[in-house]
C-alpha positions in Angstrom: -10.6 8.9 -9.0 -12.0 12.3 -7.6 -15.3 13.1 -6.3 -15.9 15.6 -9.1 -16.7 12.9 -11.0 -20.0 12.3 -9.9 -21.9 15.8 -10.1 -24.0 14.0 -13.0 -25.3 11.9 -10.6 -26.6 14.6 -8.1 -25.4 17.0 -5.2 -27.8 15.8 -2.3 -26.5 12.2 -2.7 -23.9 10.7 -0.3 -19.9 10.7 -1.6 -20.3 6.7 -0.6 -23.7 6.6 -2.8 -22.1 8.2 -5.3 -19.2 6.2 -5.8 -21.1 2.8 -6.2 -23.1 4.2 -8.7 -19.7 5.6 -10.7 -18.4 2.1 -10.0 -21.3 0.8 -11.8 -21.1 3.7 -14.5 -17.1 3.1 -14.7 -17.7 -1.1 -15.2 -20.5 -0.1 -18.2 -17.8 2.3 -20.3 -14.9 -0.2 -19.7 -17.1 -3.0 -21.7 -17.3 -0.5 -24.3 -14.3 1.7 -24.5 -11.4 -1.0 -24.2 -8.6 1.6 -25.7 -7.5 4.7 -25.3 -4.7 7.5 -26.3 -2.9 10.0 -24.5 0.2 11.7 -25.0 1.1 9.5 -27.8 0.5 6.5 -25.4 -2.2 4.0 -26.4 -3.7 2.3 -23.1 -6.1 -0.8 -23.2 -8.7 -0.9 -20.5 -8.4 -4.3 -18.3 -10.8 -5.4 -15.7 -10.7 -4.4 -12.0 -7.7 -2.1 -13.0 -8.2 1.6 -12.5 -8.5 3.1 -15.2 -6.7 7.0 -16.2 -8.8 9.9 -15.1 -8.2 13.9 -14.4 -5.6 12.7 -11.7 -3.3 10.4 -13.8 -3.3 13.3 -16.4 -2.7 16.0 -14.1 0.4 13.8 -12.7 1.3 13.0 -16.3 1.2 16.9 -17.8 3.7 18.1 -15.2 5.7 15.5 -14.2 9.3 15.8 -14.6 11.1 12.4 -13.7 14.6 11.7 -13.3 17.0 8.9 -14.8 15.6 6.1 -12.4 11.6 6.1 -11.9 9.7 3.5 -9.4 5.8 4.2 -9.6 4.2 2.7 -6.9 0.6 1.5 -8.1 0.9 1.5 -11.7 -2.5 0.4 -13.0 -2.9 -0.2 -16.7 0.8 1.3 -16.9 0.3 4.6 -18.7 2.4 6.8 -16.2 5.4 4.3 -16.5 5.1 3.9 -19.8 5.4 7.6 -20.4 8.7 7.7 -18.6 10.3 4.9 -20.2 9.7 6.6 -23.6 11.7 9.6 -22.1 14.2 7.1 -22.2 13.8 6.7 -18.2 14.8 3.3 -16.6 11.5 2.3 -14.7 10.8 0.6 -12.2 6.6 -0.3 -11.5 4.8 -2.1 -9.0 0.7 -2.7 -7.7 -0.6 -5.0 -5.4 -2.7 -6.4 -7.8 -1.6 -9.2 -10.4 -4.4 -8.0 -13.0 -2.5 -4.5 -12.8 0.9 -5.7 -13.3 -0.5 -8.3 -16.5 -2.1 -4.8 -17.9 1.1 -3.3 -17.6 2.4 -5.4 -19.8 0.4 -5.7 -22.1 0.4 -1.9 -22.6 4.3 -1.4 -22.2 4.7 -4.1 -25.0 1.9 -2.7 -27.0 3.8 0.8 -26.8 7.3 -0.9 -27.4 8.6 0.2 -24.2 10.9 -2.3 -21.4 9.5 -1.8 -17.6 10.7 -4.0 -14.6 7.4 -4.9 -13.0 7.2 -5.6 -9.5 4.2 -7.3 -7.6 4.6 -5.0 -4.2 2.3 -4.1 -1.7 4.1 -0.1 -1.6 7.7 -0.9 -1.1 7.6 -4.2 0.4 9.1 -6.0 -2.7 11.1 -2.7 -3.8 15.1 -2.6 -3.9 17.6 0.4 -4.6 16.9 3.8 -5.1 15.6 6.2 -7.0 15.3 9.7 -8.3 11.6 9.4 -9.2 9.0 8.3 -7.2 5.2 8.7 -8.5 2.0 7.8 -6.8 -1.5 8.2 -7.5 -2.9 6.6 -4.5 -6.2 5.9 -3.3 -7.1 9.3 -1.7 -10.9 9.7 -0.9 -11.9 9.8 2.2 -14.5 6.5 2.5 -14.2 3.5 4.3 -15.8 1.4 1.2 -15.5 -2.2 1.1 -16.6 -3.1 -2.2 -15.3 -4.8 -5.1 -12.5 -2.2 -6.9 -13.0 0.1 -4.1 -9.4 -0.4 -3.4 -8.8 1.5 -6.2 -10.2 4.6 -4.5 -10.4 3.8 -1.0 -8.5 6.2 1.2 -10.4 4.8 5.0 -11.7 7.5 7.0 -9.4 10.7 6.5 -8.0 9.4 3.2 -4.8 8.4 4.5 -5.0 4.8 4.9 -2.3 4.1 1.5 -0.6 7.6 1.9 0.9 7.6 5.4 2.7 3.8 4.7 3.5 5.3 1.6 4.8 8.3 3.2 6.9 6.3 6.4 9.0 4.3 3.3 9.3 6.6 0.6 12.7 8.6 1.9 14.5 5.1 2.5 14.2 4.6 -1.3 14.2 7.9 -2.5 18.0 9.2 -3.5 19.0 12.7 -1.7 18.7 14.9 -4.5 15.5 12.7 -5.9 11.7 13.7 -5.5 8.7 12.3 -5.0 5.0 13.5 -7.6 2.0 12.3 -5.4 -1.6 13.2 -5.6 -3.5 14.4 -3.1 -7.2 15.8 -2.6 -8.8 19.1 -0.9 -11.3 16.5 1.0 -8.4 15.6 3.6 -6.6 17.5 5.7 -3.4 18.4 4.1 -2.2 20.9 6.7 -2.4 17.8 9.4 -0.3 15.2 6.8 2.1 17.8 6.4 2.7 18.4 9.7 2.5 15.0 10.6 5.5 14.3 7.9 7.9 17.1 8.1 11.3 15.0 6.9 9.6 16.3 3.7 9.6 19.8 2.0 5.8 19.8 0.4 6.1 21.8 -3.1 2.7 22.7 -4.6 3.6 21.7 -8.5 -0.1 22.0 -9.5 -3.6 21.7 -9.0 -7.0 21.4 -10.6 -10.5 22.5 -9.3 -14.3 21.0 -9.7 -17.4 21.1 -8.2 -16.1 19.1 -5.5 -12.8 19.2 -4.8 -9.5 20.4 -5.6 -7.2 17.7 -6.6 -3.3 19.0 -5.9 0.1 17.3 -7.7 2.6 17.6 -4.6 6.2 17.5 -5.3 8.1 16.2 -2.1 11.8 16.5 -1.1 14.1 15.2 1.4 13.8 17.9 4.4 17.0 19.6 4.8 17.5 19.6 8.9 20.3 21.7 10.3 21.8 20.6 13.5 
């Protein structure tokens, strides 16, 4: 979810403001829209499970995943799904149970085989990989309302990221890579700093009203001695 989404809803209002009343907006449209199609993937909508938006498409248009994917946070699925039509072997998990049942659903609905995980990150996760994808929660808000977990990045918006970001070379394979998205309302010069085992590769972006969300491609530093 980006802030960009709620310009309908007015400039002078507060992000926090704003995102209650898109959670609202977001709950209404789910009752209504239960399916939807993208890239040849149809997704049904579940409850309390985020659902795709500019980000997941923006990840999805330029991702290039290897032989073995792990997404981490998989939602209704779509992302996972995608790869294991390339003919990927994929590996998904989310915290949440409703998540990983949507998942299901969807990567039965689309004929596809996943190994679903229930994993807080990588806490559950085994092996390696060549692909790791995460759309995390990102916005900077310290929101403690139902499915605000969904967008809820605490107070610099990298509450989920920097776990995320201390695990994912133990699990990522030397010559593997890692798609993640991340927003112009954080401080990416400080998070990139902060995590310099990676090399941060700009793969691309998209602007609105409000922010700039950016599709980084991460690699295993190379460190000479």
């Amino acid at each position: 979810m980006h802030v960009s989404q709620f310009g309908i809803i007015g400039a002078t209002s507060s992000l926090p403001a704003k995102i209650k009343i898109l959670s609202a907006l977001l709950l209404i449209v789910s009752v209504i829209i239960h399916y939807e199609k993208y890239l040849g993937i149809s997704i049904e909508h579940c409850p309390g499970v985020y659902r795709p938006a500019e980000d997941t498409f923006l990840l999805m248009d330029h991702l290039i995943p290897g032989n073995r994917v792990l997404e981490i946070g998989c939602g209704t699925g779509i992302i996972s799904i995608y790869c294991a039509r390339m003919g990927r072997k994929v590996t998904c998990c989310d915290i949440s149970q409703g998540a990983l049942d949507c998942a299901e659903k969807n990567a039965i609905r689309n004929r596809v085989s996943l190994n679903i995980v229930n994993s807080n990150l990588f806490q559950n996760i085994e092996g390696t990989y060549d692909t790791i994808i995460f759309n995390p929660p990102y916005l900077p808000v310290e929101d403690r309302f139902e499915n605000s977990e969904q967008w809820n990045g605490g107070s610099d918006g990298f509450d989920i990221i920097a776990p995320f970001l201390d695990s994912a070379d133990r699990y990522l394979e030397d010559s593997g890579s890692i798609y993640i998205i991340l927003s112009s309302l954080t401080d990416l010069v400080s998070l990139q700093n902060r995590y310099k085992k990676y090399t941060f590769k700009e793969k691309a972006k998209e602007s609105y009203f409000f922010e700039t969300l950016f599709l980084f491609q991460l690699f295993k530093a190379v460190h000479q001695d």
